[in-house]
N, C-alpha and C positions, 0 to 999 in steps of 0.2 A: 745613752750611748757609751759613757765610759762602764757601764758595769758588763755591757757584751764587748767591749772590747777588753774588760781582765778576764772572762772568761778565752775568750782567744787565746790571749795571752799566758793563761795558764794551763789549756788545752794540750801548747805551741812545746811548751819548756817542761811538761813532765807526762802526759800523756804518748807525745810524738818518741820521746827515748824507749818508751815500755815497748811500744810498737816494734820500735828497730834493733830491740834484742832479739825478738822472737828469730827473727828473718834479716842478715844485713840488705840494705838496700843496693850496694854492687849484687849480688847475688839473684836479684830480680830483674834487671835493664839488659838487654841486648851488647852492647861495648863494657864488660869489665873495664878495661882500662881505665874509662875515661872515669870513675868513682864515681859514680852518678851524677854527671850531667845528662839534663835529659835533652834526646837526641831531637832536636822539634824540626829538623829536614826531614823526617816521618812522618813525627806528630804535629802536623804543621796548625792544626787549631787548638784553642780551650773558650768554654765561655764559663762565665762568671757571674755570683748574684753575689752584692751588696750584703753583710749578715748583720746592717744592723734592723732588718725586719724582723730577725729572730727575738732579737727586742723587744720590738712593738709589740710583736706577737702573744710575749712573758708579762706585758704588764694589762691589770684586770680590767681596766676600763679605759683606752685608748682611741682617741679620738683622730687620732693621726697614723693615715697610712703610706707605706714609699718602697718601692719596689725596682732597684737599679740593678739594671741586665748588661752587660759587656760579653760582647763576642770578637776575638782577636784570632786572625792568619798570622802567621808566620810567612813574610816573600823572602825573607833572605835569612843568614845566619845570624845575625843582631840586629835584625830590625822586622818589623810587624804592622801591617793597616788595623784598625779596630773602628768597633761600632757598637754605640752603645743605647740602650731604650731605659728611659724613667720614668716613673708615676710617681705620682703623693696625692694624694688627697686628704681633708681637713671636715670630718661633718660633725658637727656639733649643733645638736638637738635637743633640748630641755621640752618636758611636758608640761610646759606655765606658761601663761601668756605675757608673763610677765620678762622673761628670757630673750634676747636676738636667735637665729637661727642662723648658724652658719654651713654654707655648703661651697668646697671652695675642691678645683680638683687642675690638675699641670700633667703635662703630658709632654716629655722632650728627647728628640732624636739627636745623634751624634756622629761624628764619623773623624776618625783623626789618623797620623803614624805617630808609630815609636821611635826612636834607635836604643837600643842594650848596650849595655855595660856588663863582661864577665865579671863578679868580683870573687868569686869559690863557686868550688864545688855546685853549692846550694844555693846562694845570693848573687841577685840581680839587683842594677837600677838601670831605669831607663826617664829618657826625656821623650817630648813631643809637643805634640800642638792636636786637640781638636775642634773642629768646626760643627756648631751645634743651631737647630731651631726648636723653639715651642711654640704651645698654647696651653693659654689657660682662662680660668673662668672663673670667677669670685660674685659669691652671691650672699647678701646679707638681709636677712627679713627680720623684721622688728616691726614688733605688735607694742610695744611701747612707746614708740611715736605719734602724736598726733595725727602728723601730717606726712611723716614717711613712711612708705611701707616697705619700698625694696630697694635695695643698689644692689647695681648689676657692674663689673667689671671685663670686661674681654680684652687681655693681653697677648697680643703676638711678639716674639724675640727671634733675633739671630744672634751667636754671640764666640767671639774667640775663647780657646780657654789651655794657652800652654799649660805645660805641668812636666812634674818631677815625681816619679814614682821608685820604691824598691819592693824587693819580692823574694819570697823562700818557698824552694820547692819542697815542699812534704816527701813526695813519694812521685815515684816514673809519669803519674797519673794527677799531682793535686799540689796546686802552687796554693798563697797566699800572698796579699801586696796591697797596701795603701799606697796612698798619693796625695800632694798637695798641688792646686790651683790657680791660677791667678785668671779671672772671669771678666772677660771684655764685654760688653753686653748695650745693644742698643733695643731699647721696649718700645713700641706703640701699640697704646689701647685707649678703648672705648669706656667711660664711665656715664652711667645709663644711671638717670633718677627716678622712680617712679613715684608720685606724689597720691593722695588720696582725692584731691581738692582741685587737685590742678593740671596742666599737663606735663608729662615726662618732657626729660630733657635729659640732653647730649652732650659729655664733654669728648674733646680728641687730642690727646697729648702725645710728645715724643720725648725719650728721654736715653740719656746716652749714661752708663753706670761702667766703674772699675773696683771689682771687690776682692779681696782674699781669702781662700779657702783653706786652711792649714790642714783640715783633715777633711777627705771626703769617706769615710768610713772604711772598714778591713773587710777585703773581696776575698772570695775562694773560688779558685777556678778547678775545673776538669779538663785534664788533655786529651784531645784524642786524635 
């Protein structure tokens, strides 16, 4: 994660100037005046994907995948609904029987507001709150056990998740913005034992978590 996030970061600080010699970017937007703000009572959407799959993507043998989508309206002049969709999954497979076998996958929607902060031209922060649920599924096989063969986990969540974001618009058409979290989170699930000898059994647990997120990775978005 920190090595696609210096790639950003060095994308942000000497690729993004070369760009806006070619062309200033007053020169491209609809209101000269305003220097490039961009005008989003037009552009009233952008959605956005998470880069740090670009990541996962660059390294050879990854066994973890995560796919975070954010789509935001614009209803007012500093302020925005959004909604957002995640995956990850976790598969890990060795050809020995001497190895567990992991196959573990999370699937979660979201849906929150913003309010904005002007701070220039280009820089944004904003706050909000969004309201989120999942599922997910955790499955562990082992051939190494005697006596176990499989656990099964099924988790259901609802969960609050304030947050503090800021943001720099590249170009009329292409913001960027992290954010950090604070994740209220109440889980209930099912853990499932399957024995070879014996009969499966059920546990049913609830559990109530408050955790911190200081980085949830660097989004790029498209306005349109």
């Amino acid at each position: 994660m920190f090595r696609a996030g210096f790639i950003i970061i060095f994308l942000f600080y000497f690729v993004t100037p070369l760009i806006a010699q070619k062309r200033p970017f007053n020169e491209r937007i609809s209101i000269p005046s305003e220097n490039f703000i961009v005008d989003e009572s037009i552009k009233k959407w952008s959605l956005g994907i998470n880069t740090h799959i670009a990541y996962e993507l660059l390294q050879p043998r990854s066994d973890y995948t995560t796919l975070d989508l954010m789509l935001r309206k614009q209803v007012g002049r500093y302020s925005a609904i959004r909604f957002g969709v995640n995956y990850s999954s976790t598969l890990l497979s060795r050809e020995s029987e001497f190895y567990p076998r992991f196959n573990n996958h999370i699937i979660g929607l979201s849906a929150g507001y913003e309010w904005q902060v002007l701070l220039s031209h280009r820089w944004k922060w904003y706050y909000g709150a969004d309201l989120g649920t999942g599922r997910g599924i955790y499955i562990v096989d082992d051939p190494r056990s005697p006596e176990l063969t499989r656990s099964t986990r099924d988790t259901y969540s609802v969960s609050l998740l304030p947050f503090i974001g800021i943001r720099y618009n590249l170009s009329p058409s292409f913001f960027i913005g992290t954010e950090l979290k604070l994740e209220a989170e109440y889980l209930f699930y099912r853990h499932q034992l399957n024995w070879r000898t014996f009969p499966g059994d059920d546990t049913y647990r609830r559990e109530f978590s408050v955790n911190f997120r200081p980085f949830t990775g660097i989004f790029i978005h498209y306005i349109f």
